[in-house]
N, C-alpha and C positions, 0 to 999 in steps of 0.2 A: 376440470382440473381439481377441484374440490375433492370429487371422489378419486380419483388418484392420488391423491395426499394422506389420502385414510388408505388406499391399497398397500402402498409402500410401506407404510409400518409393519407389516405383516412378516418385514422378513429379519430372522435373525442372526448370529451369529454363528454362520457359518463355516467356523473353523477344524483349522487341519495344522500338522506340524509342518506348518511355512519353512522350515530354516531345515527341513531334512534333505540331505544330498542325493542325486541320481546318478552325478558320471563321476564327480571326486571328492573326496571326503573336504570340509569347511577343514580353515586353518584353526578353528576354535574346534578344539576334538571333543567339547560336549554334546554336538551335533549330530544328530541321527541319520546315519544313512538309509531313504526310503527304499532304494535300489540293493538288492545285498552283494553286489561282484561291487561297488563303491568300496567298501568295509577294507581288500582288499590293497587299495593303493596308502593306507594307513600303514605310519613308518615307525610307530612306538606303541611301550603300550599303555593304557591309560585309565584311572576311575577316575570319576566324575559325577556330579551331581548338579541339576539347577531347580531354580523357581520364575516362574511362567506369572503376570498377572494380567489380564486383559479386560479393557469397557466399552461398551459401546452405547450411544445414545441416540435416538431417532430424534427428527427435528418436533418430536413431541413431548418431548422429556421423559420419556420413556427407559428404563438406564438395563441391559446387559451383562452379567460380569463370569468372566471364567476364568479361575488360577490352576494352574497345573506344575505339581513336581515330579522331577525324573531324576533316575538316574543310569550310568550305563558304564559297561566295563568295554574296552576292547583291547585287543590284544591277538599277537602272533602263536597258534597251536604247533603247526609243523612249520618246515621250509618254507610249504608253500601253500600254507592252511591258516588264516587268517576267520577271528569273529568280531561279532558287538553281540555285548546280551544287553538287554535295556527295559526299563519296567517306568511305568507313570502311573500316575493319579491324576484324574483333572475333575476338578469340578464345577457345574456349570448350573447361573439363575438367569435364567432369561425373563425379561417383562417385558407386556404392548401393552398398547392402547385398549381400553375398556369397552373399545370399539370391535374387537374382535374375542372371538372364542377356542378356545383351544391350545392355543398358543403359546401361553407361558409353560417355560421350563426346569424342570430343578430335576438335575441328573448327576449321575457319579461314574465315570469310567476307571474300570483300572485295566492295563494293559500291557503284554509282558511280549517280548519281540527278540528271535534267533537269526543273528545273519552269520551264514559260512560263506566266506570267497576262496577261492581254489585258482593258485597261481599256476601259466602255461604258457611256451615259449619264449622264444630268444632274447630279451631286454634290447630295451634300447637304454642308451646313457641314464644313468639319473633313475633308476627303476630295476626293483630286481625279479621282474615279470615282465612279458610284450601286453598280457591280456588277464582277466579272470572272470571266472564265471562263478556267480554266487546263487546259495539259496534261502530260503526264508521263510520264516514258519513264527506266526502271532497268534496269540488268543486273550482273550478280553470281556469282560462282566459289566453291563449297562445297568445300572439301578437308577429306573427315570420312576418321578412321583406322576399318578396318574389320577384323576378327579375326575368326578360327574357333573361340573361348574354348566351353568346354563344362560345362555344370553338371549336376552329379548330387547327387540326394540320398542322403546316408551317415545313418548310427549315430553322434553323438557316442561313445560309448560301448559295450563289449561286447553282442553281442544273447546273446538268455537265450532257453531252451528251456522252452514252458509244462508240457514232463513230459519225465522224465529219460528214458524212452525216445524220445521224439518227434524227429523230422530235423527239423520246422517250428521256424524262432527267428524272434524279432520284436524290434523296438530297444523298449524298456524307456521311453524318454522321447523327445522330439518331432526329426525328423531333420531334417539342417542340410544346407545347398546347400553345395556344394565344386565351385567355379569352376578350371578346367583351362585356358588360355592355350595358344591357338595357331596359326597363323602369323594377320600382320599386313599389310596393305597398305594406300592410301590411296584413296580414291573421289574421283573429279572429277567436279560434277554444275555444270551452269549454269542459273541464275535471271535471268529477264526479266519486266517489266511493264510495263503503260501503265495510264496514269492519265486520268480529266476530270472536273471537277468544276465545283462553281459559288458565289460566295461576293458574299453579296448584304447592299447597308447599308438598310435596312429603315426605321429611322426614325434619328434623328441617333447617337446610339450604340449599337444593337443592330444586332446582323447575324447570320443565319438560311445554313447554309451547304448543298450535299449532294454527293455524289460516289459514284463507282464505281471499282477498279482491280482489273484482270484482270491474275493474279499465274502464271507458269508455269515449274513447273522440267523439266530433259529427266532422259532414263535414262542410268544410269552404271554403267559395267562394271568390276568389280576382279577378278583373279586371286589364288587365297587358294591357296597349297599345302599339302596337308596328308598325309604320310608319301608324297612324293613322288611324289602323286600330285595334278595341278593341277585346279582349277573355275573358271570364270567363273561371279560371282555380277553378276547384272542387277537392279539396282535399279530400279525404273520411278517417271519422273518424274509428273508432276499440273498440274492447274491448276484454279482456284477463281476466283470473283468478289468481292471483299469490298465491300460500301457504307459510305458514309460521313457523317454527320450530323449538323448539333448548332446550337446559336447561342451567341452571345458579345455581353458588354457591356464598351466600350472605348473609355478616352478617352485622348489621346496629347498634347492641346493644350500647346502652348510658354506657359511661364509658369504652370502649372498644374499640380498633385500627380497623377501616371499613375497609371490603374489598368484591372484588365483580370481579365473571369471570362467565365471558357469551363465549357460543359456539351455532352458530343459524344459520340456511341456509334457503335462499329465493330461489321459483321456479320459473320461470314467461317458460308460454307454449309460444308458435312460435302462429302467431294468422296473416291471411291474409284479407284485405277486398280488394277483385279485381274490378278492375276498370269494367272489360270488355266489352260488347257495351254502356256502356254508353254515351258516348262521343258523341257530336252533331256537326251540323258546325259552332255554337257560344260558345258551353261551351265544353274545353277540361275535364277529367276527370284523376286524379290521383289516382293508387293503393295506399292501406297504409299498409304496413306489420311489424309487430312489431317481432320482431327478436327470441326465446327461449334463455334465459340466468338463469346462476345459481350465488348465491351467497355466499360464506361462510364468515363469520364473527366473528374473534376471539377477545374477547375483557378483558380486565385485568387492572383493577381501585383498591386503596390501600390507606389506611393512614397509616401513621410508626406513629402515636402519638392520645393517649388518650384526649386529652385535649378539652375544650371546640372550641377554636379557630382551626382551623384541615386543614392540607392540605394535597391532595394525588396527587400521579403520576398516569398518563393513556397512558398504551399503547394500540390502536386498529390497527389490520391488518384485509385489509377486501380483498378478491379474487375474481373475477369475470368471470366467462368462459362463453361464450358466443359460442356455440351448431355449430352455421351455417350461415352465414354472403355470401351475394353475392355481386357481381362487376363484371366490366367488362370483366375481366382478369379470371371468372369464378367462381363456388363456391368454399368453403374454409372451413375447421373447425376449432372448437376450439380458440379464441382467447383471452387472458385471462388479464387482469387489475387488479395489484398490488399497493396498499394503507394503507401504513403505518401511524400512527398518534400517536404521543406522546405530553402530555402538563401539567402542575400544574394547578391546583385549588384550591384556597386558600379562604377561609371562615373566616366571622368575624361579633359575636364573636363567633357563631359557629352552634348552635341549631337554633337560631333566627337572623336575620339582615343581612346585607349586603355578597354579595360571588362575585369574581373578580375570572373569567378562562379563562385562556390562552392556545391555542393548537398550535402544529408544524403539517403541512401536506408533507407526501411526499410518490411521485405517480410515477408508473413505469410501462409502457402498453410494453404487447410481442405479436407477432404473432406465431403462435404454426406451427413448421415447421415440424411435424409429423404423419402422419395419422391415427396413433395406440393410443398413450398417450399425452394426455391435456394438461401436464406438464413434458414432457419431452421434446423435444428436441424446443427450443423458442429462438426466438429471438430479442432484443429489440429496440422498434420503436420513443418511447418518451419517457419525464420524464414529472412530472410537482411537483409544490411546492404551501403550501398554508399556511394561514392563521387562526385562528377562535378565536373570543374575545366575552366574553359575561358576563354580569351582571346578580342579581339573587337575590331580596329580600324574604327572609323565613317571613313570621308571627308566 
């Protein structure tokens, strides 16, 4: 159990824009639709802007932090030609335990995101489309810090000899990692995708949605020096498929109390680029493997009042199991990340002009300590807590 307590650290903050939509756009229109035929059942048109702050701490005090701002226009082109353009920064310090190598992070994303949705067919009530089919097109600049740091295991304490004549000594109690620091540089890697999806009104309020987005980052070369003596370290990029699908029940009618429940699950497949002979005697060569995870995402937005001025509650929990994960300690399954969110959004005066949203975050990572069921028997390794504030002018 010991050494599973020191495993568990190992994992980070593995986030993603939780609050972005697949089958209908959030009542809070600062919210990124990840799906782009979503973008489509958007009934105004809108900028906006927010601020993202998030922490997370392992039960070793270990602490996490990533803030991220965005902003995003959407709005109707033609009839029946609907966008969102949307651009972020986020940035991210990751810390462990001194027990492990590698693993801290200090990165900077920025990332700039086109959805088209293209409206088709007969309407039903309440909708001036039956269907839309969207496209989608992102690209994005990773600037992560990268070090030569080197861990070894020491002896807290004097090692003892088990006979006074004996040269063999052994450490007496259990040995501790001692991280060494050295040289630093920064890696530049770029991310691109495209997106299309499909997001369909099924009967008067339910809508059924599905999609795909083919995600690809390239290789990134940094020069590490170390006792004056240079590497090129080559990281190699990847690319994966993720699906996307779910249905939502949603009513938006003028003069009417809004409400809106989404149920959507994301696939992302296990995806390897192996290093293997590549490596030379000036440029080493890094594997990249991006991990299989799944995602469920339950979400429930409400106004209790008719009025032009309107405010609603939002709860979203979003779950995350994550297939098969390795370390040193060997492979493992199932590991799952729990994300609750609750917050008000308050609109003024209501249809048109100004909206002020406020969100509470709170996060709970387990490791699945069962070989049979994902969610049964887990144990938990962090918590973290967060922030989200963001503005939102209607026309």
């Amino acid at each position: 159990m010991k050494s599973l307590k020191l495993l568990i650290l190992i994992f980070g903050i593995l986030y993603n824009y939780a609050y972005g939509q697949i089958v209908t756009p959030s009542l809070d229109a600062s919210v990124l639709s990840l799906m782009p035929a979503t973008a489509g059942w958007r009934d105004q048109t809108n900028f906006n802007g927010s601020f993202e702050t998030f922490s997370e701490t392992d039960f070793e005090g270990n602490k996490s932090k990533i803030s991220d701002v965005s902003y995003m226009v959407s709005s109707q082109l033609l009839y029946n030609v609907y966008q969102e353009s949307f651009s972020s920064t986020k940035n991210v310090d990751k810390k462990y335990s001194s027990n492990f190598t590698g693993l801290d992070e200090k990165s900077k994303t920025e990332r700039t995101k086109f959805n088209v949705a293209v409206g088709f067919g007969q309407p039903l009530p309440g909708n001036s489309h039956r269907f839309f089919i969207g496209f989608s097109y992102f690209s994005g600049r990773i600037d992560e810090e990268m070090n030569t740091s080197t861990t070894s295991w020491v002896c807290p304490v004097d090692e003892v000899k088990p006979y006074s004549w004996s040269t063999y000594t052994y450490c007496p109690t259990q040995r501790v990692a001692q991280t060494t620091e050295g040289a630093s540089n920064t890696l530049n890697v770029k991310e691109t995708g495209m997106g299309l999806g499909i997001s369909y009104n099924l009967w008067q309020l339910l809508y059924i949605s599905y999609g795909i987005q083919r995600t690809t980052t390239t290789d990134g070369d940094v020069f590490l020096t170390v006792n004056s003596s240079s590497t090129n370290y080559r990281y190699l990029g990847n690319s994966w498929l993720d699906k996307f699908y779910g249905f939502s029940i949603k009513s938006t009618k003028p003069g009417v109390p809004k409400f809106r429940l989404e149920w959507s699950f994301i696939q992302s497949p296990s995806s390897t680029n192996e290093a293997g002979g590549q490596s030379s005697s000036n440029t080493t060569v890094k594997t990249n493997e991006h991990d299989r995870y799944e995602i469920l995402i339950r979400n429930m937005e409400f106004s209790p009042t008719n009025m032009n001025n309107w405010i609603f509650f939002l709860h979203l929990k979003q779950n995350k199991i994550f297939k098969r994960f390795s370390t040193t300690w060997g492979d493992f399954q199932n590991m799952t990340d729990e994300q609750i969110s609750s917050g008000f959004y308050w609109s003024y005066p209501g249809q048109k002009g100004l909206s002020i949203g406020l969100r509470y975050m709170d996060s709970k990572r387990f490791l699945n300590t069962s070989s049979t069921n994902a969610l049964g028997e887990k144990l938990q390794v962090s918590s973290g807590k967060g922030n989200r504030f963001s503005i939102d002018y209607r026309f």
